[in-house]
N, C-alpha and C positions, 0 to 999 in steps of 0.2 A: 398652785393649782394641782391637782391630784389629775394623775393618771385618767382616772375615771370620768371626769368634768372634759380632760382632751378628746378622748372620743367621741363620747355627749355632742361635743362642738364641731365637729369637721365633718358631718354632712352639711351643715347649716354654712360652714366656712368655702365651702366647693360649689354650693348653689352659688352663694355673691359673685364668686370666680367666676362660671359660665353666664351668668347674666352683665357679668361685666364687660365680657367679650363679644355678648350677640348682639351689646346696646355700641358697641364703640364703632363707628363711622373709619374703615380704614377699605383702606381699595380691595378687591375680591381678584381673584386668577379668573382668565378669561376661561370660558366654558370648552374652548376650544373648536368651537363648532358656526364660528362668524355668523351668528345669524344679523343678516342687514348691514353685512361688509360688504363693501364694493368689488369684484372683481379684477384682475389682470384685463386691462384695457387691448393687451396683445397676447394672444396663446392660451386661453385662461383656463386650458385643461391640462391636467397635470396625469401622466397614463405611469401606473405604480406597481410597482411588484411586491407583494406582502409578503412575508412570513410566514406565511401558512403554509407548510411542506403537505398536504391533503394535495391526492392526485386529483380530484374533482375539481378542488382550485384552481391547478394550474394554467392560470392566466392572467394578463394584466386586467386592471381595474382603476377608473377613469376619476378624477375627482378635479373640483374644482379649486381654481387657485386665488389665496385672496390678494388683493394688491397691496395689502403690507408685506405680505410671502414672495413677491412676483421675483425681488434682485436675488435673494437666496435660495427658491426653489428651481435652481438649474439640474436638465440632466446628472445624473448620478450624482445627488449627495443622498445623504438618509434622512426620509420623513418619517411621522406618526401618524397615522389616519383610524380615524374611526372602522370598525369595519364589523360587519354581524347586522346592522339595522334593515329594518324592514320598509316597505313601501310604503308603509302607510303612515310611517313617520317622515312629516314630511311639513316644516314648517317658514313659512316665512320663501318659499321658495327652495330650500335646502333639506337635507338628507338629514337626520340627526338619529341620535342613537347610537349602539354596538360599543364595542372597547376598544381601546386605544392599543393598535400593535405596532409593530416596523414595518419600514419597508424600504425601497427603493426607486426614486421618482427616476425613469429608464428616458423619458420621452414629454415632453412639452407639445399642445396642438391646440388649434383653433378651434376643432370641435370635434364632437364624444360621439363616437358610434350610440354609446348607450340615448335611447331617447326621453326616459324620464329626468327626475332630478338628482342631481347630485349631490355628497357628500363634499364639504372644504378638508382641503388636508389641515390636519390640525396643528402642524408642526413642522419648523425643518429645526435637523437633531442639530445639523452641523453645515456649514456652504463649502467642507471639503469635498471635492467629488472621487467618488471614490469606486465607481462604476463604470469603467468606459462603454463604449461600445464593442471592443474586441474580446473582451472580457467577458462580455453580456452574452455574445455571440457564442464564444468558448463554452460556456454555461450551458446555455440553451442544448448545444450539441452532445455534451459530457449527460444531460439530461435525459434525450431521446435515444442518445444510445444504450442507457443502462435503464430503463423503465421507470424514470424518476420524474420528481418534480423539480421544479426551477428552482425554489423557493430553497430547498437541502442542498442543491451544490453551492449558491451562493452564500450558504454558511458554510461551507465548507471553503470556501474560495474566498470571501473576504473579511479578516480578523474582525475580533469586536473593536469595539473605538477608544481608544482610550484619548480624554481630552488634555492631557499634559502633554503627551507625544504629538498631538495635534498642533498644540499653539509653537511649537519650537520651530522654525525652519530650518527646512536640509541643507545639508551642504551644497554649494555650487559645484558642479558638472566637472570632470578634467577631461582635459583633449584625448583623443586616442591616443594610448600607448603605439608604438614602434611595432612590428610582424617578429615577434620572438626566434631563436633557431631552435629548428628543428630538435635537437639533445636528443633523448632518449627518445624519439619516433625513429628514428633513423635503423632502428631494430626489426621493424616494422616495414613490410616489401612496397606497400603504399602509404605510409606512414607520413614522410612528408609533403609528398601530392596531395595528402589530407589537409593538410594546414596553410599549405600555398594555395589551393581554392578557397580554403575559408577565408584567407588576408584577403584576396583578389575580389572577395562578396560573392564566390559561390557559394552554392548549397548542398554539397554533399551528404550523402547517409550512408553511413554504415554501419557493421554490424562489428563490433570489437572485441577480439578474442586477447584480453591482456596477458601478457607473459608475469608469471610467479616473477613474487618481489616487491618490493615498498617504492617501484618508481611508478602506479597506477597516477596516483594523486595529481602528482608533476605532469605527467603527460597529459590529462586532462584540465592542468592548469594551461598548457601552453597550446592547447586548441582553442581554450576563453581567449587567452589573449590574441590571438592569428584573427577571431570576431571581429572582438572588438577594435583592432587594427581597420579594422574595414568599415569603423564608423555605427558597428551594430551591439544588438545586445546577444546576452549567452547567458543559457539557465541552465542549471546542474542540478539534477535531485538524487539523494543518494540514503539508503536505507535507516541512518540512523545518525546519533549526536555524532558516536566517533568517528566516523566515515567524513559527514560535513566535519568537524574542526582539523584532520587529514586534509581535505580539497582546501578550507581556509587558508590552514600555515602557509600549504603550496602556493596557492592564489597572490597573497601576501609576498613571497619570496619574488614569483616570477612579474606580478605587478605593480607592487610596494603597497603602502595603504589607500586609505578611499578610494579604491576602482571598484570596491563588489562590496554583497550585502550578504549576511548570514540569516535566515528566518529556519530556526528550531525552536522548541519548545518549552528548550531548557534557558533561553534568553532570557523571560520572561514577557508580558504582555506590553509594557510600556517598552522596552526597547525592540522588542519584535515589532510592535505597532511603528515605532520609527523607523524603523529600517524599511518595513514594507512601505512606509509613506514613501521616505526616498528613492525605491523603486519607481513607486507611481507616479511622483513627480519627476523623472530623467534627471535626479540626480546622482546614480548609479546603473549601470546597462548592466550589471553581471551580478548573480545571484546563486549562491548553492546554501539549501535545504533541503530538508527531509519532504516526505508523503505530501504536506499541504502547501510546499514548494510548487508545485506543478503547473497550480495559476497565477503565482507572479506577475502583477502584469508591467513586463519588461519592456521598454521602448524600443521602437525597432528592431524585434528579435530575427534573432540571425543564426542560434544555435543551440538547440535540444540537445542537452545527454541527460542518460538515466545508468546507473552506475548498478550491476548488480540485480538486476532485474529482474531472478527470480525470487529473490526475500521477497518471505511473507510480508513484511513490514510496508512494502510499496501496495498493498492493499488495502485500501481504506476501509473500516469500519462502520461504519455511518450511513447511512442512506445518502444515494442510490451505491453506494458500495464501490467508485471507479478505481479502476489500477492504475497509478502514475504511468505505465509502459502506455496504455493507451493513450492518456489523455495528453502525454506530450508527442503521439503520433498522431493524434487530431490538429494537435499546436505546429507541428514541423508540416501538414498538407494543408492546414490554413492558410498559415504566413508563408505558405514557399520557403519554408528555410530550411539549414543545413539538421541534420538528426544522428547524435551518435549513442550507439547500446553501448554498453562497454561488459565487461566481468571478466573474470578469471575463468570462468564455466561458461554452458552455454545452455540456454534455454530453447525448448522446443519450438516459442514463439521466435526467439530471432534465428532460431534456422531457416522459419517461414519465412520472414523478412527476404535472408537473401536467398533464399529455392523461389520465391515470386516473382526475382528480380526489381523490388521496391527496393530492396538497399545491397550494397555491395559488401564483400566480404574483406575485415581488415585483418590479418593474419600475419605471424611472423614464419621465418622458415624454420625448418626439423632443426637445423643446426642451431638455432639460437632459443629454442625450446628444450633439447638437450645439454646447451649448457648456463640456462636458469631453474631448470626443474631439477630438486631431489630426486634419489634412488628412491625407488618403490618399490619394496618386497613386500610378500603376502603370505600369509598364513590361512589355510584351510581347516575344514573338520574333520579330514584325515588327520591329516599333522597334529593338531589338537587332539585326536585319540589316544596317539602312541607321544603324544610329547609328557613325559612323567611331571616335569615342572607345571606345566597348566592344567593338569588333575588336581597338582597339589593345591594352586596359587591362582587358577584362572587366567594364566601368562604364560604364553608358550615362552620356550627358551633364548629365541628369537628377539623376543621382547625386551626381554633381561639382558641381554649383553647389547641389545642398540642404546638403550640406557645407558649402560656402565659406558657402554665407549661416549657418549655424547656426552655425559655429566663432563669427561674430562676437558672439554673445550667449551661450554654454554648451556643457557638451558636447556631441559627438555619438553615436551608438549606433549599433554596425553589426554586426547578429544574422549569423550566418554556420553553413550547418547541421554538423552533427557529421559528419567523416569513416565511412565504412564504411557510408551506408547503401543497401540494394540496391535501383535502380530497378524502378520498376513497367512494363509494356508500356502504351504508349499507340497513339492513331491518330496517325500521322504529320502528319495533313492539319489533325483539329483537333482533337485531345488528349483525345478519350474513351477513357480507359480501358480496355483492354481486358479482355473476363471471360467465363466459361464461360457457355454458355448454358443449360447445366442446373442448375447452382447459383447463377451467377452469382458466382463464385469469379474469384480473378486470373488471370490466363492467365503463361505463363512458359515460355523455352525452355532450361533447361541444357545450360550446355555448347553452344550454339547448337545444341540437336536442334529434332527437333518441336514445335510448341506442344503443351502440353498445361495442364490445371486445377490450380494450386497447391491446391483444398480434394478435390476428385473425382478428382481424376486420368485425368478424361477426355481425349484428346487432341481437340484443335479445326484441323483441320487447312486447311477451309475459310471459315475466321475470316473476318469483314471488318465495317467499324466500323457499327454501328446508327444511327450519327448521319447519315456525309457516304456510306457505302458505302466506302471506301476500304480497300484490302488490305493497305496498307505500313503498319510498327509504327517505334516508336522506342521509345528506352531515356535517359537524360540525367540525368549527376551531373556538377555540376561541382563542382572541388574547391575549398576553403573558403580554403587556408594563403595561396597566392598574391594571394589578394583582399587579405587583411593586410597583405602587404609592398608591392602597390601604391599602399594607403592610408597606409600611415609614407612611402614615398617619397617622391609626391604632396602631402606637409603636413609638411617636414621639421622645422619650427621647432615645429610641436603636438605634445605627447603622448600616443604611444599607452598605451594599459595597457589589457589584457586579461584575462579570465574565463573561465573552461571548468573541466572537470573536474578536472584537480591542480591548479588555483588559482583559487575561488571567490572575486572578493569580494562586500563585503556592500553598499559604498557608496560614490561619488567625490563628490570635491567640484563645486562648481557652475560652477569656471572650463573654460574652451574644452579640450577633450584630443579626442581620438576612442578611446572606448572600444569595443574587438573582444569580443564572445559569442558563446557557445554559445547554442543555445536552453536556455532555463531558469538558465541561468547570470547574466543581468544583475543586473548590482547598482542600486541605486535611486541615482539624480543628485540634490543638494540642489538644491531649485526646480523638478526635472525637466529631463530631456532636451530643446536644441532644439529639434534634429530624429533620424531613426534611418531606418538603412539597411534592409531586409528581404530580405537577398542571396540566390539560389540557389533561388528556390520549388521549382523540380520537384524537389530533394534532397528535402525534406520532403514534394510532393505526388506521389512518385513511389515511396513505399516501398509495399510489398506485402502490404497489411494494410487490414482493414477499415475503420480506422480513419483509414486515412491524410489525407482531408479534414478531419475533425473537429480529429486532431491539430496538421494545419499551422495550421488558424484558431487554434487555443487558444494555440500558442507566436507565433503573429504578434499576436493581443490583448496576449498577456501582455507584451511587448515595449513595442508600442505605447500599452498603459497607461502608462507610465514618460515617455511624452512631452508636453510641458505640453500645453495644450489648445489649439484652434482660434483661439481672439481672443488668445492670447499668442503666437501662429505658430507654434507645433507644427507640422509637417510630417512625416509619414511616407513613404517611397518603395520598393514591394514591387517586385519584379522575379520577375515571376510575369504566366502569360496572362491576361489581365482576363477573360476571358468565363466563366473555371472558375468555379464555388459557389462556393468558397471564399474566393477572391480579391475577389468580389462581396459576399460578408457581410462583409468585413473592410472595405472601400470602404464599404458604406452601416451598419458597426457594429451586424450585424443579428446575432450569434450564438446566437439563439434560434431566429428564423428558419430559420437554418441547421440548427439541431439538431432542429427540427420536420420539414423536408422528410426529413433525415435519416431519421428514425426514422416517418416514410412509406414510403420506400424498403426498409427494416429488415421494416416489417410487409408487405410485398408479396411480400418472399424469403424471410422467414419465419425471421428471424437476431436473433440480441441484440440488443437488451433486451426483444423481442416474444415470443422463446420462450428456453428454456433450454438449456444446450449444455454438454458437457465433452469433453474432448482426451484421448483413451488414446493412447500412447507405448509404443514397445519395442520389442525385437525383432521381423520380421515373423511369425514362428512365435508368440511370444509372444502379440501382440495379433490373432491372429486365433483362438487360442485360448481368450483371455480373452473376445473377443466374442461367438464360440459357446455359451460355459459359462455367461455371466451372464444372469440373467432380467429383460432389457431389460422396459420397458410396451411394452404392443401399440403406440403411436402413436409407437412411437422409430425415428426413421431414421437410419442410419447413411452419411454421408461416406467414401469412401474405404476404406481406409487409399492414404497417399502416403507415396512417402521422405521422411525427412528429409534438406537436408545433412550432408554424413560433414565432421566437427570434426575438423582436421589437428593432430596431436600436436604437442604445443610451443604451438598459436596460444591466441590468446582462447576463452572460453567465456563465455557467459550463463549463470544459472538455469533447467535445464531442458534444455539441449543433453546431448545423448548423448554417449557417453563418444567418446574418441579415438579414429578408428579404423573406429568401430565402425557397419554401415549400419542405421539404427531406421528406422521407420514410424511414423506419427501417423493415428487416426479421430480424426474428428467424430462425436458424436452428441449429435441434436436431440431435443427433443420440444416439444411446444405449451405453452402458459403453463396453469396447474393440474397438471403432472404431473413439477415440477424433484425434489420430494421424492422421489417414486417413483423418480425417476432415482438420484439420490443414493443412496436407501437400495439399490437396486438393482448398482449398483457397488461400494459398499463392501462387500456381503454376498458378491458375486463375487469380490474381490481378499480379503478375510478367508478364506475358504472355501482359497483357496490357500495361502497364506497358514499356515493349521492342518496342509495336508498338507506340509510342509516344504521343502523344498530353493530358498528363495526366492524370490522373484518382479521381475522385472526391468522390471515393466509399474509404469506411471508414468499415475497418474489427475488431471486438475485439472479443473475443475469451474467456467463462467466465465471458461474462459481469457480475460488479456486482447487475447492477439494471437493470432489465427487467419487469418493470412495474407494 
C-alpha cells in the first residue's frame, strides 16, 4: 500500500476508534459533585480553607460532607472542592458548578452559618492530617500581622505532598536524651543558668551575643539537647544550607542520630516531605532549617532559636512577606516557651528585645572577647592618600604585609563587596552622611539633578553637613574584580580560590591560599584564617538604606569571626575611615554597643524597630488612591510617595521591583509602637475592598519592609 492510500485511510481509521469508545459500556469517574449522595449522619459540615491567596477571600467556606467522605474527611487533611459557582446552580439540593482547587478541611460542624445550599467537597487528597490547630493558629496570626491572607502562609507553612513519603512510616520516638554539660557555655556569664532552666522546663529568652569562632554550632546544639532533656521539642532556624549542615553535624555529635530533623531545600521534596511528616507525627521533637523552618510543627515546643537574624535570607519572599525573627517570636509568646537570638553581631531588633526587658542579655566578658577576637587594624583615606603602594595597587601597604605574614602560617581571607551597589551621599570633608532634615531620610541626586529626600522627597537644596559645616558631597564605590587580580598577581606561587554567588563554598583546607569573598559567602578555614582582608568599606557603608552601618558591622563580624584569635595572631585589616561607628565597633568588638546607639537614634526619628512601618508601591495614581480610600489610624503619618527607579527591560530585577519599563511610586507609612495591628488590619481591609470591586489592583503592600532606603 503506497504512502498515499495511508493517509486517504486514517481519518476514516480514527472515526472507528472514537465510536468505539463512546459505544463501550465501561464505568465513568464520579462528577465529583454527589448529587443524591447521602450525607454525614454526624457533623456533616465540613468548614475549609482554600487556596485562594485573594484578600477578599480570606475566610473559611462551609461545604457539605458525603458519607462515603465522612471516616477520611477529618480536621486537617487536604481536600478538593468545587469553588467559583453560582447560586443559581443549584441541583438536586446541592451547589454544583466552579473548579476544582485545594484546600484544607480546618473544622467539622453540625451546621453552616451559611443559609442556602451547599456545595459537597469533592475529594479528600489524603487522611494525613497535616493541619493542626496550633499550626492554624500560628498562621492565622503570621497572617494579620503582616496584611496577608491565610491562604499564602499556609503555603508557605505546609510542603506540597508528596505520596511516596507519605505511605512510608516514621521512625519510632526515642526517650529523652540526658541534660548535656554545659562545654563551651561556660564562656558565657549566664551561659549555663541558660541551659539548666531549659533542662529544668523553664523558658528563658535571650538575646545572644556569640563570641568569634566555629564553637556557635555546638553551643546551640547543647541548648536543643538541655530541651529536649525536659521532655520537649526545639527549633533552630538558621540563614542558609551551610549554617543548618554546621548545627546538623553538631546536633549529631552532641545527640547521636535520630533525635532531629533537617528541612532545607537542598534535601529534596520526597525526603524534606518525610522529615517534615516525622516532625508532625512526634516522631522527632528537634529540628534545624532554613527561612520555611519556622513553622515546623514541633510537638511540645519548648525552644526557639534563630541564628543570625539579620541575613537577608530570614526574609521571606512570598506573600505576606514574614521574617523568621518574628514569626518565631510569635511561636516563643504562643507556646510559653524558651526564645534564643543568637549571632556574632547584633541587630537593632534584638537590642530592642533586651532595652524592653522581653528577653535578657547573654553576653561574655571583655576578657574572653579579647582573647577570641582578632586584632583589627584600620586603614583610612588619609593613609590611602600618601600610601604609595595603594595609588599604585589599590592596597595600602598594610595590606601587603598582613598577607605575606599570614600566607606563612594558613590561609588568607579577602572579603571584597558585591558589585552594583549604589553609593550613599556623604560629607566630603568627613564622611557624615548625608540626610533630610525632616525625615532624616538619605539625601540623593538622580541623574546629577537636585538634591532631594530618597524617603520624603523633599528637595534640600541648601544641604550642608551638621558635623564640620561643609557644602561638598561625595559618592565612592570602588570596584571589587581588579582587587582579585592584584592579589593572584602579587602571590603568583599561592592559590587563589574564590566564593560569591554562582560558586559558594562551604570550606578550605588549612594550608597557605588566599581565598577572595563575597560578603556572606566565606567558607570556614580548618584551624581558621591567619589573617583576612576587609577591602572596599564605603561599598558597603555607602549603600542607601537605613540600615547600611548595621549591615557593613554584621558582614565585617561575620568575616572576622572566621579569623583565629588575637594570641594565635589573627589579624584583621578593614580599609574603611576609623572615625565612622561602625568601623569603631568592629575595632573595639562592640556590636551591641553599636546596635544600642543605633536604636537610640531609631527612637529619636521615630523609625524601626521603635515604631511600625509598611511600604505601598504602584503606580502613581494607584497609590495615591489607595492612600486616600484606606482608613489609616488617626496617629499614622504618611512619607512621601517618591519614584521608584524605572527597571530597564532585559536587566536584573529584585523581589519587589516594578515591572519593566514601567514609573512606580513608593509611601512610607508610620505609626507609633501599640497601633502596627491597626495598621495592618487597616491596609489589608483597603486593598481587599478593591480587590472585591474587580479589575485588579497593581498596588503592592509590605509591612516591615526590610530596606527602606
Amino acid at each position: 500500500m503506497s504512502s498515499e492510500n495511508e493517509k486517504s485511510d486514517e481519518p476514516e481509521q480514527l472515526a472507528l476508534i472514537r465510536e468505539t469508545v463512546r459505544s463501550a459500556k465501561v464505568p465513568r469517574a464520579k462528577p465529583r459533585t454527589w448529587r443524591g449522595a447521602a450525607l454525614a449522619k454526624e457533623l456533616p459540615v465540613a468548614r475549609v480553607v482554600v487556596n485562594k491567596g485573594a484578600l477578599h477571600l480570606d475566610q473559611f467556606f462551609d461545604y457539605a460532607v458525603p458519607e462515603e467522605l465522612d471516616e477520611t474527611a477529618q480536621p486537617g487533611v487536604r481536600v478538593r472542592v468545587r469553588f467559583g459557582a453560582g447560586a443559581h446552580q443549584v441541583r438536586g439540593g446541592r451547589r454544583e458548578g466552579g473548579r476544582l482547587i485545594d484546600g484544607f478541611l480546618v473544622e467539622r460542624r453540625a451546621e453552616s452559618d451559611y443559609s442556602g445550599p451547599l456545595a459537597a467537597l469533592a475529594d479528600v487528597v489524603s487522611p494525613e492530617p497535616v493541619l493542626g490547630p496550633e499550626l492554624l493558629g500560628l498562621a492565622r496570626a503570621v497572617a494579620d500581622r503582616y496584611a496577608g491572607s491565610l491562604a499564602d502562609v499556609l503555603q508557605l507553612a505546609v510542603p506540597p505532598r508528596n505520596a511516596t513519603a507519605e505511605r512510608k512510616p516514621s521512625p519510632e520516638p526515642l526517650p529523652p536524651p540526658a541534660a548535656p554539660e554545659p562545654g563551651s557555655w561556660t564562656r558565657y556569664e549566664r551561659g549555663p543558668a541558660f541551659l539548666d532552666s531549659l533542662a529544668r522546663g523553664g523558658a528563658p529568652r535571650a538575646v545572644w551575643n556569640a563570641l568569634p569562632g566555629p564553637h556557635w554550632a555546638e553551643e546551640i546544639a547543647r541548648a536543643v539537647a538541655a530541651t529536649l532533656a525536659s521532655g520537649r521539642g526545639a527549633l533552630v532556624v538558621v540563614p542558609d544550607g551551610r549554617a543548618a549542615g554546621r548545627v546538623d553535624a553538631a546536633l549529631t555529635e552532641v545527640l547521636g542520630a535520630g533525635r532531629h530533623a533537617v528541612l532545607t531545600a537542598e534535601a529534596g521534596p520526597e525526603k524534606r516531605y518525610a522529615q517534615w511528616l516525622a516532625v508532625r507525627r512526634g516522631a522527632v521533637r528537634a529540628v534545624v532549617g532554613t527561612r520555611a523552618a519556622m513553622f515546623a510543627p514541633v510537638r511540645d515546643l519548648g525552644l526557639t532559636v534563630i541564628w543570625d537574624d539579620g541575613d537577608g535570607s530570614h526574609s521571606e519572599p512570598h506573600a505576606p512577606q514574614p521574617h523568621a525573627r518574628e514569626v518565631l517570636l510569635l511561636r516563643a509568646a504562643h507556646d510559653r516557651c524558651a526564645f534564643l537570638l543568637g549571632s556574632t553581631g547584633c541587630t537593632v531588633e534584638a537590642a530592642q528585645l533586651v532595652e524592653s526587658g522581653w528577653a535578657q542579655a547573654l553576653n561574655a566578658g571583655r576578657e574572653q572577647v579579647r582573647r577570641a577576637a582578632p586584632l583589627i587594624r584600620t586603614v583610612g583615606d588619609g593613609e590611602l592618600a600618601r600610601d604609595e603602594a595603594a595609588r599604585a595597587a589599590r592596597l595600602p601597604s598594610l595590606a601587603w604585609q598582613t598577607v605575606r605574614e599570614g600566607l606563612k602560617t594558613g590561609p588568607v581571607l579577602v572579603q571584597v563587596p558585591r558589585r552594583g551597589y549604589v553609593p550613599r551621599l556623604a560629607c566630603e570633608r568627613c564622611r557624615t552622611p548625608a540626610r533630610c532634615r525632616h525625615c532624616a531620610g538619605p539625601l540623593e541626586a538622580p541623574e546629577q539633578q537636585e538634591l532631594r529626600c530618597g524617603w520624603c522627597g523633599r528637595g534640600a537644596p541648601d544641604w550642608h553637613c551638621v558635623e564640620c559645616g561643609s557644602t561638598r558631597l561625595r559618592a565612592q564605590v570602588v570596584g571589587a574584580r581588579r582587587t582579585a587580580e592584584e592579589l593572584g598577581r602579587a602571590f603568583p606561587a599561592v592559590p587563589v580560590r574564590t566564593s560569591g554567588r554562582d560558586h559558594v563554598l562551604d570550606s578550605v583546607p588549612g594550608r597557605p591560599a588566599l581565598v577572595v569573598s563575597t560578603p556572606g559567602a566565606e567558607p570556614v578555614a580548618e584551624g581558621g584564617y591567619a589573617a583576612a582582608l576587609l577591602l572596599d568599606g564605603w561599598a558597603l557603608l555607602g549603600r542607601p538604606d537605613l540600615r547600611a552601618g548595621e549591615e557593613a558591622l554584621r558582614r565585617w563580624i561575620d568575616a572576622a569571626s572566621l579569623v583565629r584569635g588575637q594570641p594565635e595572631g589573627g589579624t584583621v585589616v578593614v580599609v574603611a575611615e576609623p572615625t565612622l561607628r561602625p568601623v569603631q565597633a568592629l575595632v573595639r568588638w562592640d556590636p551591641v554597643g553599636h546596635a544600642r546607639r543605633e536604636l537610640a537614634e531609631r527612637a529619636e526619628l521615630g523609625f524601626p524597630p521603635v515604631s511600625r512601618m509598611a511600604a505601598v508601591t504602584g503606580p502613581p495614581e494607584a497609590v495615591e488612591g489607595f492612600l486616600a480610600a484606606a482608613g489609616l489610624p488617626a496617629d499614622a503619618e504618611i512619607l512621601g510617595p517618591v519614584p521608584l527607579p524605572v527597571v530597564r527591560p532585559g536587566g536584573p530585577r529584585r523581589p519587589g521591583d516594578p515591572p519593566p519599563g514601567e514609573q512606580w511610586e513608593r509611601a512610607l507609612v508610620r505609626v507609633p509602637p501599640g497601633s502596627g495591628a491597626a495598621l495592618a488590619a487597616a491596609l489589608k481591609q483597603a486593598r481587599a475592598g478593591r480587590l472585591a470591586r474587580g479589575g485588579g489592583d497593581p498596588v503592592r503592600i509590605r509591612v516591615d519592609p526590610p530596606d527602606i532606603g
